[in-house]
Every structure is written in C-alpha cells, then in structure tokens.
C-alpha positions as CSV (number, residue, x, y, z in Angstrom):
1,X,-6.7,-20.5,15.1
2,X,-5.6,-20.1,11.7
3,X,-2.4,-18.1,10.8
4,X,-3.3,-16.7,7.5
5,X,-4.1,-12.6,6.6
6,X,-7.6,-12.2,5.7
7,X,-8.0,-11.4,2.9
8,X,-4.8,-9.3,2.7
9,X,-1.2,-10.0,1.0
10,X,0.8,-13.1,2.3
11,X,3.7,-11.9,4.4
12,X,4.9,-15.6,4.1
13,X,8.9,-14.9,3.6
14,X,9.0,-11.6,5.0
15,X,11.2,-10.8,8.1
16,X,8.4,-8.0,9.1
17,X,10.5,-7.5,11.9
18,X,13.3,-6.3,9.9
19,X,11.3,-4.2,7.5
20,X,9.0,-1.4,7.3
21,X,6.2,-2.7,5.5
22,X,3.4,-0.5,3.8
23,X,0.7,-2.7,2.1
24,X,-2.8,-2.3,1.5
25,X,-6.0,-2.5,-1.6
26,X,-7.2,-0.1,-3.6
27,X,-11.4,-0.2,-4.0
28,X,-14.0,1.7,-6.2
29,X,-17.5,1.3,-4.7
30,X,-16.2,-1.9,-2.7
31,X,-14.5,-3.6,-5.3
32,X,-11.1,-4.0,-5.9
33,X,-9.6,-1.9,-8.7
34,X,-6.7,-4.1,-10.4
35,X,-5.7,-1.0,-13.0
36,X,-4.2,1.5,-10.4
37,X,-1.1,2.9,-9.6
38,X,0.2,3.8,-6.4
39,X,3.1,6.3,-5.6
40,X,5.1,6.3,-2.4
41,X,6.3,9.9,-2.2
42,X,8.5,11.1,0.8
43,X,8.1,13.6,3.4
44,X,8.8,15.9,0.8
45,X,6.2,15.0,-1.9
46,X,9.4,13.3,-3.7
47,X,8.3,10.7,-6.5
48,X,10.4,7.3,-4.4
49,X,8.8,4.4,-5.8
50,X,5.3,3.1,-7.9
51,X,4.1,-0.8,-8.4
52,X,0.8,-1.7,-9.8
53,X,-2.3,-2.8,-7.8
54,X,-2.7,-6.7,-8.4
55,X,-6.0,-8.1,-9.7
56,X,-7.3,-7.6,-6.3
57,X,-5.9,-4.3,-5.8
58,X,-3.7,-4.8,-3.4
59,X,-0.1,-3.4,-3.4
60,X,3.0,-3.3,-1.3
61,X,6.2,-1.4,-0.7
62,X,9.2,-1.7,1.5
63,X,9.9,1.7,3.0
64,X,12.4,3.3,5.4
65,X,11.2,4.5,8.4
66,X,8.6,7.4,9.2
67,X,5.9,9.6,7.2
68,X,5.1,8.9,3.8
69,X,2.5,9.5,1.2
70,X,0.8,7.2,-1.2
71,X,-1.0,8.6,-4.4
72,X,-3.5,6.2,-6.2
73,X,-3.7,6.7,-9.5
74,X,-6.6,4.8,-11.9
75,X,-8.8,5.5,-14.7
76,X,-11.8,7.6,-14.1
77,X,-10.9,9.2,-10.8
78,X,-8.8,12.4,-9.6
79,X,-5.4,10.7,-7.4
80,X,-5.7,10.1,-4.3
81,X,-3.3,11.1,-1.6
82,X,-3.5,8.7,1.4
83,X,-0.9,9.8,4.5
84,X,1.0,6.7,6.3
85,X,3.7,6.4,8.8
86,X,6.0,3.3,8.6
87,X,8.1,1.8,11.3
88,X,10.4,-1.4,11.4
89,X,9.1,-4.0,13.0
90,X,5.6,-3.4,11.8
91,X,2.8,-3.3,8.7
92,X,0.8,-0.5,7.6
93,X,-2.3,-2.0,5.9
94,X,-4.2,0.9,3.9
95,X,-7.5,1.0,2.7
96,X,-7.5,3.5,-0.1
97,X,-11.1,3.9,-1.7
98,X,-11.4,5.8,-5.0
C-alpha cells in the first residue's frame, strides 16, 4: 500500500503529532479555485491568520487547539464560513465548495 495523500497536501516534514493541523481545497462547481483566500478566525470571529489557495486550491494552517472558523474568500462569490475544530495530534481536511 502506498503512503501518499490522495490528492491532498504532502504532510511530508510535518510532526502531525505535534501540531494541530487544519488543511483542505477550495472548489467552484468541482474544480479547484487557485484565487481564494481563506481566513482562520477564532472562537470569537477574530481575524488570526489568511494564506492563499494554491493552484489547486488547497490551503493549510497551523492552529492551536479547539473551534475555529475558516472564511473563503474568491472572486464572484459571497465568503464562505466553514466551522472546524482542531486538535493536536490530528488533521482537519476541509472541503469548502463555493
């Protein structure tokens, strides 16, 4: 059997069990959008971090523990607000469809 994500992000270098990971892709219609923007906000609706989604609309972040939220910005749409919970030890993979 094959070790690799499918599909997904490499996690190749990452000590998942010593980070919260949140990571997913962002799609329009089934394809990946690679001009979005997605916000982490905190259990408060606080702005914490933004990267932009890579060609294949995929995007990561390193969060602390517990309940966040992720809005997806990109042209043509309204955001999208996309609730997630992240825990050490483990990754969150999001599907976010705009």
């Amino acid at each position: 059997m094959c070790g690799a994500t499918e599909g997904g992000l490499s996690l190749d270098g990452v000590n998942v069990a010593k980070e919260a990971v949140i990571q997913g892709q962002v799609t329009r219609g089934g394809e990946p959008v690679g001009s979005a923007y997605v916000r982490l906000l905190d259990g408060t609706g606080e702005f914490t971090a933004e990267v932009p989604t890579s060609a294949t609309g995929h995007f990561r972040f390193f969060a602390g523990e517990g309940e966040w939220t992720l809005r997806t910005l990109a042209p043509r749409t309204e955001p999208v607000d996309t609730r997630v919970r992240a825990a050490v030890g483990s990754v969150a993979e999001v599907a976010v469809a705009i």
